[in-house]
MMTF fields as JSON, N, C-alpha, C and O atoms, coordinates in Angstrom:
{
  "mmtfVersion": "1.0.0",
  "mmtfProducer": "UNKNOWN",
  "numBonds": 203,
  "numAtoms": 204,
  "numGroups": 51,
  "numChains": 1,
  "numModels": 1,
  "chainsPerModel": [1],
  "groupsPerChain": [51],
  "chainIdList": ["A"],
  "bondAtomList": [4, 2, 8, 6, 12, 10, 16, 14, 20, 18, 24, 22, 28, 26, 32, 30, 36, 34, 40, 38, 44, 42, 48, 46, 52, 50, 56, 54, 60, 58, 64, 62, 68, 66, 72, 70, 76, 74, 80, 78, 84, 82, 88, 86, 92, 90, 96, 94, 100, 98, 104, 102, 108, 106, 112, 110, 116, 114, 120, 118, 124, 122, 128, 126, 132, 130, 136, 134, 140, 138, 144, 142, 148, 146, 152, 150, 156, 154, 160, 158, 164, 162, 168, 166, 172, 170, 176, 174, 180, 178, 184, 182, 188, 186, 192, 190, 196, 194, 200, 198],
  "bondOrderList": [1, 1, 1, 1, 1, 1, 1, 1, 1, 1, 1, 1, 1, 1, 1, 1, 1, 1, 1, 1, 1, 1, 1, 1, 1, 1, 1, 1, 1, 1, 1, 1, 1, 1, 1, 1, 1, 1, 1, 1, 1, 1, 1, 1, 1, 1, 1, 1, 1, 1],
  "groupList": [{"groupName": "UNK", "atomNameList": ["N", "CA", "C", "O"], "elementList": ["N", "C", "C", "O"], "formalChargeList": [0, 0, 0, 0], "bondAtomList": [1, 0, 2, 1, 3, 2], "bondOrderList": [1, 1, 2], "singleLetterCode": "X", "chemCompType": "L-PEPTIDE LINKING"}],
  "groupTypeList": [0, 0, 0, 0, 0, 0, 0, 0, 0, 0, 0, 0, 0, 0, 0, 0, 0, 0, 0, 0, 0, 0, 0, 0, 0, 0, 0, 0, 0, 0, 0, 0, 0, 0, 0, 0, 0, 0, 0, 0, 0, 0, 0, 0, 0, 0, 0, 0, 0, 0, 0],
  "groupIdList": [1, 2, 3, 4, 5, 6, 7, 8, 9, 10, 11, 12, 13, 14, 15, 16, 17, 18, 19, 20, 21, 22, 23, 24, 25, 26, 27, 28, 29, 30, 31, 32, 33, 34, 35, 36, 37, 38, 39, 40, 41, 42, 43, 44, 45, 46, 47, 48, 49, 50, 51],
  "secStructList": [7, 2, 2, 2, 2, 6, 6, 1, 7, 6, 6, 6, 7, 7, 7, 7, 1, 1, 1, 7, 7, 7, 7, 1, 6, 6, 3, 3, 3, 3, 3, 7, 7, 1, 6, 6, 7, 7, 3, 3, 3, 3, 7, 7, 7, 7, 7, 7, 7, 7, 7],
  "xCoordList": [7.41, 6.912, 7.522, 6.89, 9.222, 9.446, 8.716, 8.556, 8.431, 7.71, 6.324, 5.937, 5.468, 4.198, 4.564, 3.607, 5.538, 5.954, 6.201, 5.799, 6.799, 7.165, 6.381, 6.835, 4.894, 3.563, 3.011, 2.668, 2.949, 1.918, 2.253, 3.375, 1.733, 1.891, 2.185, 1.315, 3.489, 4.007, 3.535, 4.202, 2.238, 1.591, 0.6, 0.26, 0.23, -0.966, -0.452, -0.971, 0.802, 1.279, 2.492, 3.297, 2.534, 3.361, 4.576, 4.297, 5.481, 6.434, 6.5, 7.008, 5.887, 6.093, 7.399, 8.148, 7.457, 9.063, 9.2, 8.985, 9.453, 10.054, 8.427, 8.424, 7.37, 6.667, 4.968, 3.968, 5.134, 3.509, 3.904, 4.993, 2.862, 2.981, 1.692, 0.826, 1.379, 0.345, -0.135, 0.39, -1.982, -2.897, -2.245, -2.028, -1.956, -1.892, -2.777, -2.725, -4.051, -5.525, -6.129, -7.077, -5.018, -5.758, -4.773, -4.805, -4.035, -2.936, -3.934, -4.01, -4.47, -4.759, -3.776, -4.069, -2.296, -1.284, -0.172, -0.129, 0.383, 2.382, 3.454, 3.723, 3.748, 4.706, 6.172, 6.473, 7.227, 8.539, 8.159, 7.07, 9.393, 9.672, 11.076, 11.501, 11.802, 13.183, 14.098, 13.725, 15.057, 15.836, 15.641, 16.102, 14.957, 14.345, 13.209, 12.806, 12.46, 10.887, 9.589, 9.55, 8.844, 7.646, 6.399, 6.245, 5.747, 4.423, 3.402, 2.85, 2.651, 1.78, 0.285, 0.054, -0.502, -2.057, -2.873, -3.048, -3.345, -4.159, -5.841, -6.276, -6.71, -7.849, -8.732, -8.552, -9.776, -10.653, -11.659, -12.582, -11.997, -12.877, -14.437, -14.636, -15.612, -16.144, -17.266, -17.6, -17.575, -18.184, -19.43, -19.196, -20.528, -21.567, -22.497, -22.8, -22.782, -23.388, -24.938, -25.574, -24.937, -26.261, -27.523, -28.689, -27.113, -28.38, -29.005, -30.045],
  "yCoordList": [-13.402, -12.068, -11.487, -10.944, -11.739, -11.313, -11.96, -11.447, -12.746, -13.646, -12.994, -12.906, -12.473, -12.387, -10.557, -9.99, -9.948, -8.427, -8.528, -7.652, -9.55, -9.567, -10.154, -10.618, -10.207, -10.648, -9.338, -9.023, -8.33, -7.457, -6.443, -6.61, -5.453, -4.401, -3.099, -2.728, -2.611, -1.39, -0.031, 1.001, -0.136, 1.115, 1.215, 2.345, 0.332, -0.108, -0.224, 0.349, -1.225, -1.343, -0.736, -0.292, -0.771, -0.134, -1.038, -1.123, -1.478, -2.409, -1.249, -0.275, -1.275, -0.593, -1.096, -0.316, -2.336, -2.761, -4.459, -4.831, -5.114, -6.571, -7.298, -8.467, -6.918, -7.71, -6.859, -7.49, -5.854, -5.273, -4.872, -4.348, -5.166, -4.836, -3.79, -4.143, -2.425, -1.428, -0.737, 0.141, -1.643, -0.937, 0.388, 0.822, 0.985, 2.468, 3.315, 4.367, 2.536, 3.384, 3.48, 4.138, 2.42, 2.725, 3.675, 3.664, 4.368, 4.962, 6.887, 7.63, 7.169, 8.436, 9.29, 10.34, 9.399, 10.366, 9.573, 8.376, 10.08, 9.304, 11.064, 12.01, 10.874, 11.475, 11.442, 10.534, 12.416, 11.689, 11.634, 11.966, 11.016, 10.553, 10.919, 11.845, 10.341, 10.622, 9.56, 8.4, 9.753, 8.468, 7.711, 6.582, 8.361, 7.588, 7.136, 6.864, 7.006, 6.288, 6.925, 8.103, 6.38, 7.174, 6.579, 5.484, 7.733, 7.369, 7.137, 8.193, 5.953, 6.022, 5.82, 5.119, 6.384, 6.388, 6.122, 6.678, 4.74, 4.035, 4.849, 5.429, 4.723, 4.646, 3.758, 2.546, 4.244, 3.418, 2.822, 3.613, 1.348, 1.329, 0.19, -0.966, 1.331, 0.525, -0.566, -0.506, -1.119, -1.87, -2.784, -3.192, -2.906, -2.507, -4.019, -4.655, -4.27, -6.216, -5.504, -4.452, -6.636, -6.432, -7.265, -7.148, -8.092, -7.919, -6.952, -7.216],
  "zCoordList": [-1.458, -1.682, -2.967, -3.873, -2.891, -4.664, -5.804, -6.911, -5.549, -6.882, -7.17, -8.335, -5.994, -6.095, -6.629, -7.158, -6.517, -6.557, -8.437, -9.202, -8.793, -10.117, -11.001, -12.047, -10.626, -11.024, -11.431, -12.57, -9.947, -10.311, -11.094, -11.571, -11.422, -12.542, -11.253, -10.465, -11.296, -10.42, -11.071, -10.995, -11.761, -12.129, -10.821, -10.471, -10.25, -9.717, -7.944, -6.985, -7.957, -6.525, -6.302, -7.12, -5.03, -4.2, -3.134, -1.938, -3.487, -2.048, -1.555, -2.111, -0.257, 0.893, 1.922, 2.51, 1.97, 2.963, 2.581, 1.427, 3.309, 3.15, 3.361, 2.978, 3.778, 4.196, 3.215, 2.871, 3.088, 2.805, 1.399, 1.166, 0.326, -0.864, -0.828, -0.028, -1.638, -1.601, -2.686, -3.371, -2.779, -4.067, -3.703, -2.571, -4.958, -5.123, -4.879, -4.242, -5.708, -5.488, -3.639, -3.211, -2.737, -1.616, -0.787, 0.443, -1.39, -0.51, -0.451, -1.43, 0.818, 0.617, 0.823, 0.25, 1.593, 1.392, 1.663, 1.948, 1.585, 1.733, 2.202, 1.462, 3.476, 3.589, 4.058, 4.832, 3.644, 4.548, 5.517, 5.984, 6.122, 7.974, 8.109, 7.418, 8.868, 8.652, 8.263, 8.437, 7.843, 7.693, 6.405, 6.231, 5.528, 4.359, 4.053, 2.922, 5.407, 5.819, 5.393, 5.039, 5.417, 4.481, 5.713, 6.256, 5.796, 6.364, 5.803, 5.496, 5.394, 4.653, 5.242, 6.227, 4.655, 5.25, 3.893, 2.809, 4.688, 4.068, 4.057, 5.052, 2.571, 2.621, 3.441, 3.322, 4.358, 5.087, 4.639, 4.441, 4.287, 3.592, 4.098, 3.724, 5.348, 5.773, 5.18, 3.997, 5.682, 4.955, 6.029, 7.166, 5.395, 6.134, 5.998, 4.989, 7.401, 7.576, 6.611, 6.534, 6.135, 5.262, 6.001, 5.623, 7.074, 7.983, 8.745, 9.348]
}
């Protein structure tokens, strides 16, 4: 996961913790929590069977 973190461009992503890296463009809010923690809420993005 560090290797693939020191690829991408941190204008764009987000390390969220040890395991989830996060498009910026899909983050719709980020707030504290306690303890340091951040809640983040992801954009929903449905997507529709074309049959």
């Amino acid at each position: 996961m560090y290797d693939l973190e020191k690829q991408l461009n941190p204008k764009h992503f987000f390390r969220a913790n040890h395991q989830y890296i996060v498009n910026i463009d899909s983050i719709l809010f980020l707030e504290n929590y306690f303890r340091g923690k951040l809640i983040l809420r992801l954009k929903t993005i449905l997507m529709r069977n074309s049959q």
